[in-house]
C-alpha positions in Angstrom: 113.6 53.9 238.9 112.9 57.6 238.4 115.8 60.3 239.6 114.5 63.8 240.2 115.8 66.6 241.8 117.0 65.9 245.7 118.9 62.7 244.5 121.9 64.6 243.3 124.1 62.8 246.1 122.9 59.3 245.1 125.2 56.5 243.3 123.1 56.4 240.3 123.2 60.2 239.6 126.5 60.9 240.0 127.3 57.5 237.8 125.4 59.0 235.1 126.3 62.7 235.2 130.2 61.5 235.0 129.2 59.7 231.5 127.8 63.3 230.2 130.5 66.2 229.5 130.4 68.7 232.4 133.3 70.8 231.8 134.7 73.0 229.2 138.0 70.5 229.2 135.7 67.6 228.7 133.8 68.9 225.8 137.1 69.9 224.4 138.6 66.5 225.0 135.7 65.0 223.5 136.3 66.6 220.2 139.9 65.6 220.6 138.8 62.1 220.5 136.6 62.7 217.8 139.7 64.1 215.3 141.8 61.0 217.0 139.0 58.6 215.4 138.5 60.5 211.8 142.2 60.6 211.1 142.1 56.4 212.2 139.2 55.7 210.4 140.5 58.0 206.8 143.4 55.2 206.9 141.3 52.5 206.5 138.0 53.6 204.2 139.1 53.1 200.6 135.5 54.4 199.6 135.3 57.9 201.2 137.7 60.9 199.1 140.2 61.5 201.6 139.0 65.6 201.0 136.2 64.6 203.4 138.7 63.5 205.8 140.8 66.5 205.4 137.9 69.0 205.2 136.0 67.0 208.2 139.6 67.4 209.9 139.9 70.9 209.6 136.4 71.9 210.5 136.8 69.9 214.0 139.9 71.5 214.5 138.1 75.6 213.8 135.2 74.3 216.3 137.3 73.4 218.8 139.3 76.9 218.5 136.1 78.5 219.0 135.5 76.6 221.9 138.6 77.4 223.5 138.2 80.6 222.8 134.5 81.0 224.4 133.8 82.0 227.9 131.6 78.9 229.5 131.1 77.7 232.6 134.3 75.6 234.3 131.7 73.3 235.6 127.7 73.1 235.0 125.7 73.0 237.6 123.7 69.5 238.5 121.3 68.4 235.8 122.9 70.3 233.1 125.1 68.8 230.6 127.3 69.8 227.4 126.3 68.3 223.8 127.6 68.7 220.7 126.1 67.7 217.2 127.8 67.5 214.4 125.9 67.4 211.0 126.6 67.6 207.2 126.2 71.6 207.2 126.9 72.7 210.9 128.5 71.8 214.4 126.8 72.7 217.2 127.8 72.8 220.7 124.5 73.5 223.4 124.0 72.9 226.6 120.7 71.1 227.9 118.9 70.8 231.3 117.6 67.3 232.6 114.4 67.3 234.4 114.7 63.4 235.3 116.2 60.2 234.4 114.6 56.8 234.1 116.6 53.8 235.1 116.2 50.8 233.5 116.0 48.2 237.1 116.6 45.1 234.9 120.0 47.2 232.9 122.0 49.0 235.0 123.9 50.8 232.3 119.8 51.6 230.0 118.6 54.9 230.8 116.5 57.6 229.3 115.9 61.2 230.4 113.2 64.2 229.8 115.3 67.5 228.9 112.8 70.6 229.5 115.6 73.6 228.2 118.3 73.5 225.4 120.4 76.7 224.9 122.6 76.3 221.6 125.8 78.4 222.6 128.8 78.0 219.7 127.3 77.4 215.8 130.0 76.7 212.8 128.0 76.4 210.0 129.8 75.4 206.1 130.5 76.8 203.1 128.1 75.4 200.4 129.1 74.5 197.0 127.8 74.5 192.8 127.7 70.9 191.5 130.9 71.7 189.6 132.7 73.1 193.1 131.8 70.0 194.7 132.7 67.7 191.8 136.1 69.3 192.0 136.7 68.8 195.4 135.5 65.6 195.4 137.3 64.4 192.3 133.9 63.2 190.6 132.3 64.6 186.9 129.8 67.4 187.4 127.7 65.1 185.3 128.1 62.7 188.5 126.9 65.5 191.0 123.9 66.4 188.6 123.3 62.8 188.3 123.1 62.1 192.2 121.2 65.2 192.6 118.5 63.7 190.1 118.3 60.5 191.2 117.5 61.7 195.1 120.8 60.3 196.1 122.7 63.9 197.1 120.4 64.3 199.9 122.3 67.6 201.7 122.1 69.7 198.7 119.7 72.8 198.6 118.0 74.4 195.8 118.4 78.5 195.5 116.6 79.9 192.9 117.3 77.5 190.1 121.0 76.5 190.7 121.9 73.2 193.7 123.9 73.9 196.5 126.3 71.3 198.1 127.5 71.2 201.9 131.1 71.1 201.7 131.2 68.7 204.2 128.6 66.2 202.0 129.9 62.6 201.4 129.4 61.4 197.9 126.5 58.9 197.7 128.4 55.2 197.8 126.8 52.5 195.5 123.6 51.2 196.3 120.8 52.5 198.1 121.5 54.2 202.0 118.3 54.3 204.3 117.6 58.1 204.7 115.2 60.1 207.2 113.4 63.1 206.7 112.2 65.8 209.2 110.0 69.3 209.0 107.8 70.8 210.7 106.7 74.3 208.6 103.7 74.2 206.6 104.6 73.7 202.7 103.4 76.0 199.9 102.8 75.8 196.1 103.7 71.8 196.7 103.0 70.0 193.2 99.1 68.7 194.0 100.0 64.9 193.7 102.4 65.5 196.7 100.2 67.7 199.2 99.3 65.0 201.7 103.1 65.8 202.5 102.0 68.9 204.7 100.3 66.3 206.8 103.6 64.5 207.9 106.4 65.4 210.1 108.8 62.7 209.7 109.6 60.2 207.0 111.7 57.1 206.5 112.8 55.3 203.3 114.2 51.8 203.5 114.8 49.2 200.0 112.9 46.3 200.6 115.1 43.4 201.9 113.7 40.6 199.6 112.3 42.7 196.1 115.4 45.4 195.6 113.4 46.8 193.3 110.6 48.4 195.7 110.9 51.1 198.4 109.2 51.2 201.8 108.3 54.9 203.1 107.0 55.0 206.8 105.0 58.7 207.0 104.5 60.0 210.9 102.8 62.7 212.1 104.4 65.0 214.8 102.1 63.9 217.5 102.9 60.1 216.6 106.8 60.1 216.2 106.9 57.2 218.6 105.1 55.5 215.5 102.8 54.2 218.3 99.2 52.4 216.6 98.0 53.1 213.2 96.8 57.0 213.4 98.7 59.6 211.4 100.8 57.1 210.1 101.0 56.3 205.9 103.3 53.5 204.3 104.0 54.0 200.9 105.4 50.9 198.9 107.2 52.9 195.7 109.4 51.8 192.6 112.2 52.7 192.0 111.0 55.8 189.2 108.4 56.6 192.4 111.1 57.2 195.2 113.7 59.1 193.2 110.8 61.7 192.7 109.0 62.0 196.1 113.2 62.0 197.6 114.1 64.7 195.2 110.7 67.2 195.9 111.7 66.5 199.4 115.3 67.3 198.6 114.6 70.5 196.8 112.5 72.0 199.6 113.9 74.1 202.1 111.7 73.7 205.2 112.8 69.6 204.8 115.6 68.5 206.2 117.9 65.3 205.8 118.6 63.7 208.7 122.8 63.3 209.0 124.7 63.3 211.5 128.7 62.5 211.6 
């Protein structure tokens, strides 16, 4: 079932536009819930510092002050909603416009839209840190940080010039290996020449192998493909271990790629 402009009045528009924030209060509650569940979950993770909790804490709290303090709409009009996204070096809050939704007949509660407009409004971007900042912070040896950094396992940091910058709002890598996605969509100079074929890509996704530990799966997509749909503009990579933490840490260290994190 398709809903398009002129159905504002029916049952399954207004049932989906009251799931979406609407309202300055509503954002603002939103985030309120959001603080509500951090300081819940910080009691129970034994593996997370609790100076991400405290820094994630007071970040949420300086967003939603800037909220408060911004002049938005009391109420959108039909088809536009408030969003927020909150990622390891910014918080955004935007508003979008939906051109239609598509209901799923057999699940009353599956739906998918097309947005043609997004207007970011409120930005709170985050101090970034040296290795030895961050290690301080985060109660870790700067050896640690460098190490992570090396290995392709500090995925937020940046390089400027020669030195790494860290997020402050970065969580330490955790043992093993994490999934991780990749996004960009400039083209790349003065890449090293083994890793040019990069500049034909738009997304990438790493995974460990579930049965050999020891190998790596990378799933390449062109931007025209990202629904990974046939074979076209699409290269899998099977790397070792050696293999991965170089192709993640050349992705890592160049500024027009960005990790894909959101909190």
């Amino acid at each position: 079932m398709i809903i398009s402009k002129g159905m504002e009045d029916s049952a399954e528009y207004r049932k989906i536009a009251s799931e979406h924030l609407r309202t300055k209060d509503e954002v603002l509650a939103s985030i309120a819930m959001k603080i509500k569940e951090y300081k819940r979950i910080a009691k129970d993770d034994r593996k997370t510092p609790a100076s991400f909790y405290a820094v994630m804490d007071s970040m949420l709290h300086t967003f939603a002050n800037r909220i408060s303090a911004a002049v938005l709409f009391d109420e959108l009009p039909s088809w536009w909603i408030y969003d927020y996204d909150l990622e390891y070096d910014k918080f955004v809050l935007y508003m979008e416009h939906v051109k239609q939704i598509e209901v799923d007949e057999n699940d009353p509660n599956g739906y998918g839209w097309i947005v043609d407009a997004r207007y970011d409004l409120i930005g709170l971007s985050f101090k970034k840190l040296s290795a030895g900042e961050y290690a301080a912070l985060y109660d870790v040896g700067v050896g640690t940080v460098r190490q992570w950094i090396r290995r392709g396992k500090m995925r937020t940091a940046t390089k400027i010039g020669n030195e790494w910058q860290i997020p402050v709002l970065s969580v330490p890598p955790s043992r093993g290996y994490e999934m991780a996605q990749y996004t960009w969509n400039e083209e790349m100079e003065n890449l090293p020449k083994e890793y040019s074929w990069l500049n034909n890509y738009k997304y990438a996704f790493f995974t460990q192998d579930s049965e050999d530990k020891s190998k790596f799966n990378v799933l390449l997509v062109a931007k025209e493909n990202v629904n990974c749909e046939g074979s076209d503009n699409i290269k899998r990579l099977v790397l070792t271990a050696k293999e991965r933490e170089k192709l993640e840490l050349i992705m890592i260290a160049r500024p027009e790629i960005r990790y894909c994190k959101g909190y």
